[in-house]
N, C-alpha and C positions, 0 to 999 in steps of 0.2 A: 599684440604682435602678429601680423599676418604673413610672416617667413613662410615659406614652403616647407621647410623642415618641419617648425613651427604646427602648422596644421595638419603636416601630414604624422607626427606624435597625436597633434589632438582625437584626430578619427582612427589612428590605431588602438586609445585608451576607448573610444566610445565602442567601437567595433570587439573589441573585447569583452568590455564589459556588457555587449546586445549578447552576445556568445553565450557569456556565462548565466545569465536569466534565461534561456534559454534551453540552456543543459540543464539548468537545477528543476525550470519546470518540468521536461520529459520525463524526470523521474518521481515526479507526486504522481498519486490516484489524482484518476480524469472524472468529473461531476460535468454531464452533458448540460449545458447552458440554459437548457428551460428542466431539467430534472430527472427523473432516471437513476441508473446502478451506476455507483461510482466504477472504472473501467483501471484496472492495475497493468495491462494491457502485456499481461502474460507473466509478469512481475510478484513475486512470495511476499507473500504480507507476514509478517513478522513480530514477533513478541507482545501477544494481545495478552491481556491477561483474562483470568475466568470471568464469564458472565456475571451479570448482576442483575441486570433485567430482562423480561422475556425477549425484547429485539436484539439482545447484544449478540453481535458476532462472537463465535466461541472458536476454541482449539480444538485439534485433534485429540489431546490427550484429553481435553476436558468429556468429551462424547465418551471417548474407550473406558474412563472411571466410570460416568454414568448408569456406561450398559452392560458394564463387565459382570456386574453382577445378577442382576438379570437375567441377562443371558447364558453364565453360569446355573443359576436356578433353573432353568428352563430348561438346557440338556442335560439336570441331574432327574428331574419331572418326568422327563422323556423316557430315560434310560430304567423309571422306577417298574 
């Protein structure tokens, strides 16, 4: 059916749905097309969990355990 009503429903569904690919990709991490640091493009990464291997991304809480003690040691050293 080539109605004008007709068509102009059809490129309001395609025009929507180009939108909404669209919005969903602006918010993934960006991977530059030949390679490079993924880019969150000012965006909080969110709910990683603890390392496991040496390259894994870690948390903030995981570093502060790590070195809490440590660095506990170290200003009790200090202060001996």
């Amino acid at each position: 059916d080539l109605r004008a009503v007709t068509l102009d429903n059809d490129f309001d569904r395609l025009w929507m749905a180009m939108q909404q690919i669209f919005l969903s990709d602006s918010l993934s991490l960006k991977r530059p097309l030949f390679g490079g640091d993924y880019d969150a493009h000012g965006l909080t990464v969110t709910n990683l969990r603890d390392p496991q291997n040496p390259q894994d991304a870690t948390t903030m809480r995981w570093v502060q355990l790590q070195y809490a003690i440590p660095i506990e040691e170290a200003k009790q050293a200090r202060d001996e």
